[in-house]
N, C-alpha and C positions, 0 to 999 in steps of 0.2 A: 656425770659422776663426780667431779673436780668441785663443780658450783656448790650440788648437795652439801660436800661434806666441807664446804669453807663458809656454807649456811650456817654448820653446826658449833664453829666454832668462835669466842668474841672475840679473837685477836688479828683476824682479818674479815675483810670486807672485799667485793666486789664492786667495783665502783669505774670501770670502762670495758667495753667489748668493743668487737672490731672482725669485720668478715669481707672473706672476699663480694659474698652474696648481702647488697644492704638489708634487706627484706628478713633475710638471717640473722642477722646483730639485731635489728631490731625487734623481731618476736623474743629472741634469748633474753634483750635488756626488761622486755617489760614481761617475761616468765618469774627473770629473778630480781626483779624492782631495781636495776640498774640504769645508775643517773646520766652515764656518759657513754654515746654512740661515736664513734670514728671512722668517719669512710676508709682510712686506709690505717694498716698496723704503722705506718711509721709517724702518722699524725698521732698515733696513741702511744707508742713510746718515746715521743718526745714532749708530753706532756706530762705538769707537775700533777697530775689528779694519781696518779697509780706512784706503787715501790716498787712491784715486782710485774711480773709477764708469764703467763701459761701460754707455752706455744702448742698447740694443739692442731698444727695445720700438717698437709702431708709431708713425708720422710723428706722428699728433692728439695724442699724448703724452708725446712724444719733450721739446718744451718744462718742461711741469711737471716734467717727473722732472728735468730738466736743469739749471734755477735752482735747485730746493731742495736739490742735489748740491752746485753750487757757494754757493750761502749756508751750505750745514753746513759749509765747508772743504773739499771734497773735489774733486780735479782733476777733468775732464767728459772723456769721451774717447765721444762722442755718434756713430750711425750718420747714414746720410744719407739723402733729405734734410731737409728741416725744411717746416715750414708753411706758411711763406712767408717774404721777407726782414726782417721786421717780430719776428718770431718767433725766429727766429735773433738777430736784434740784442738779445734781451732776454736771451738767453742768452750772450754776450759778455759785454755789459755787468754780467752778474754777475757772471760768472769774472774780468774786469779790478776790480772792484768788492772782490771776496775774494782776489785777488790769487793767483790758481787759474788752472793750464792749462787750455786748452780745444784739441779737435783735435776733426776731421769725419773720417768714415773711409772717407778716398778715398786709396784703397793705393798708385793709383800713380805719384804724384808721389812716394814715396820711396824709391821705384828711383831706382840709380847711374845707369841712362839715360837718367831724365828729365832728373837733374842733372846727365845729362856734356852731352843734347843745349842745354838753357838755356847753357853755360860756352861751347859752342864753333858756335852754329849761324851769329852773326854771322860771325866771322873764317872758316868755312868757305862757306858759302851766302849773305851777305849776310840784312836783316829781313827778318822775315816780311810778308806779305802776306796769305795766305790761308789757312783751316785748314779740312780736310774731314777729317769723320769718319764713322764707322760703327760702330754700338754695337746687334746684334740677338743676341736670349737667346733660345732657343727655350724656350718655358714657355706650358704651359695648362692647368694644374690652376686649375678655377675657386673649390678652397674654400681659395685661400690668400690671406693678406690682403692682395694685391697687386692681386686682383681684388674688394676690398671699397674703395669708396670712403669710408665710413664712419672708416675707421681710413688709407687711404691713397689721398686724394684725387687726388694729382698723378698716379696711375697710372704707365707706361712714366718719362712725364717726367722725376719724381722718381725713380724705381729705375734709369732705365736714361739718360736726357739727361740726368742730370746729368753723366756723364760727358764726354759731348760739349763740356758748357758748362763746364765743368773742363778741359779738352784748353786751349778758347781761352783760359782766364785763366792758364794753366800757359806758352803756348808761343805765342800771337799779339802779347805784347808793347804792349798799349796800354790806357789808363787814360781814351780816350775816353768818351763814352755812346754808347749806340745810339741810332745814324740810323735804322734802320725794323728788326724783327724780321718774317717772315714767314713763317707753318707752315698744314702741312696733316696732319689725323689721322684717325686710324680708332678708334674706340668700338666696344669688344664690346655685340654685342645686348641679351647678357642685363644685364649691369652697370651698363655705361656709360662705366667707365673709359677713357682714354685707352690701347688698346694698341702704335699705332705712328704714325709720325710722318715726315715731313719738312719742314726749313724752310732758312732763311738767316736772316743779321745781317747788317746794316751797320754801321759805327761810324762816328763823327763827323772821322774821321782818313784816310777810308777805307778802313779794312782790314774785311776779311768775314768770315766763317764759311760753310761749307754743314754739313747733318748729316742724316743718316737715324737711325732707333731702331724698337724695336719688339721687341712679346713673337712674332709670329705667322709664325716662316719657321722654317726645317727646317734652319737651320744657325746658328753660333757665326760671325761678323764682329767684330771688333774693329780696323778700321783707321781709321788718320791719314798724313795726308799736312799738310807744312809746308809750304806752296810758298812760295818768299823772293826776296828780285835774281836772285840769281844762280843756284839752283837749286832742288832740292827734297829733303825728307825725307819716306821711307815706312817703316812697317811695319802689319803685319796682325794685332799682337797688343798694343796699348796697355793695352788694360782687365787682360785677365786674358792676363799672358806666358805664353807656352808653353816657357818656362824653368822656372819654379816656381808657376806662376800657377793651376794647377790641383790638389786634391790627390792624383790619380791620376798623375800627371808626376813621374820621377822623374828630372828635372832633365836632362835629355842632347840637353836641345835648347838651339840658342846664345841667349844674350840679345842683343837687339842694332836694327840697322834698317841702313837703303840711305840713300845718299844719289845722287843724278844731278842731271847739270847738262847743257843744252848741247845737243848733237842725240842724246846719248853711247849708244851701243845697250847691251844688258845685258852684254857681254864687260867695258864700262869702267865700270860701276855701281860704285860705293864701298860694302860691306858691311862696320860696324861691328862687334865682335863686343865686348863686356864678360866682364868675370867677377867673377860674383859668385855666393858662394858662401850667401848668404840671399835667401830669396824676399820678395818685397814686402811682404808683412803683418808678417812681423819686422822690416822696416826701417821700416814704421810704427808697429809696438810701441815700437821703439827711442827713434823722433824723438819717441814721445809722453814717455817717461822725461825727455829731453832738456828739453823742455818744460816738466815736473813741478820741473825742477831751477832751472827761470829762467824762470817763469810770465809774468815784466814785462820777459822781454826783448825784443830786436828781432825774433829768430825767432819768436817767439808771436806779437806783432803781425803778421807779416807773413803766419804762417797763419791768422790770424783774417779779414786784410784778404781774402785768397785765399777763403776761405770763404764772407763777405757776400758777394763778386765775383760768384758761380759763381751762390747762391743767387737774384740780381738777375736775371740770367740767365735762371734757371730759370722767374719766374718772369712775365719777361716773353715766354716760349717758350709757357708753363700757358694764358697769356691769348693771345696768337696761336692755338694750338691749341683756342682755345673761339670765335673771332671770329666 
């Protein structure tokens, strides 16, 4: 997904990979005509041929590869999620330390939607109040590292709530703590992982959360609901748009959501429609360039701050779902 949409765009290039499996780096470099092979990441990030590093390996290792990235000078453009918020904050604080971008690769906060719904949900809906989401992936292939706690302990949580807890720090509007977190989960037999999920939050301001998740249902969900004073925002496709959201999508469906207020039946619903003519991953590609260009500005800080947020989150979600 990452290579595609750094294909698309001419202000970066791909120009070293690096795997644990050599046989792996090397199919990937000559899939995406890529000139420099590295038996190991640290022979690659201490080479002048890259600026930046996608670390894309599992969660328990996601950390080391990520400091020694940004201690060599090289911007962190790291997946999600991380270990715990502990873990993440040490990888911050090298990239502020080397004075290196850092992004988390949650696609879609840099959709036009999320930044048109943030610009105008006040003046159209009044605050938020409460945020429901639904984030379920159908997936049961038990030999993928999703289903190895070894390598990815937070299970669903971390592969699929973070989303969730990204939604609230993206679009519920508050800088409280949490009043109580409370989840209920389901463990595969054989693993033990966490595969599916439901809970709430409170926060110290009152505002909520509700959320569902989970590998084990027979369909694709991805909705949110904003409910605020005055009304509400919906759609069914946050995580992955079914604008561009998918690689099989070729794009002909609208980007967009509903808004309702009021008693209003579906005749007087408000349907938003956007255009945008890049899919999310490239508008994350993008915002990361952004970022590589002004590592110590305000934008960085405040996708860093957004990062810890989510992580905190998560991982007070990890521990409800162990209670």
């Amino acid at each position: 997904m990452v290579a595609d949409a750094v294909a698309e765009t001419p202000d970066a290039v791909i120009s070293a990979v690096s795997s644990r499996r050599e046989e792996s780096a090397a199919q990937f470099a000559s899939d995406y005509k890529i000139e420099n092979v590295f038996a190991t990441w640290q022979d690659m990030i201490a080479s002048d041929k890259i600026d930046a590093v996608y670390v894309a390996t599992p969660t328990m290792v996601r950390e080391e590869i990520s400091v020694a990235s940004a201690n060599a000078g090289k911007h962190v453009f790291a997946e999600k999620p991380f270990q715990n918020e502990a873990s993440l904050l040490n990888i911050i604080t090298a990239a502020r330390a080397n004075k290196v971008a850092f992004l988390d690769g949650t696609h879609f906060v840099h959709s036009p939607r999320s930044a048109q719904i943030k610009q105008t949900m006040h003046a159209e809906i009044g605050a938020p109040k409460l945020i429901r989401t639904t984030f379920y992936y159908p997936f049961d292939d038990k030999n993928n590292i999703r289903f190895d706690p070894e390598k990815e302990p937070l299970g669903s949580v971390g592969d699929l709530a973070w989303y969730n807890m990204r939604a609230i720090v993206e679009f519920l509007d508050t800088d409280a703590d949490i009043e109580q977190m409370t989840a209920f989960s389901e463990k595969d037999a054989d693993t033990g992982v966490i595969i599916r999920g439901s809970g709430a939050v409170i926060f110290k301001d009152g505002k909520m959360s509700s959320f569902d998740f989970g590998f084990n249902s027979g369909v694709l969900l991805t909705d949110l609901d904003i409910v605020c004073d005055k009304g509400m925002i919906r759609m069914d496709d946050f995580v992955l748009d079914w604008n561009k959201g998918f690689d099989f999508s070729d794009g002909h469906y609208d980007l967009g959501y509903t808004i309702r207020a009021d008693l209003d039946e579906p005749d007087n619903w408000k349907i938003i429609k956007i255009k945008s003519e890049k899919s999310q991953k490239l508008h994350m590609i993008e915002s990361f360039i952004k970022l590589c260009n002004d590592p110590s500005g305000a934008q960085s800080e405040r996708s860093m701050t957004a990062s810890l947020k989510t992580q905190k989150l998560v991982d007070a979600l990890f521990q409800a779902c162990n209670a």
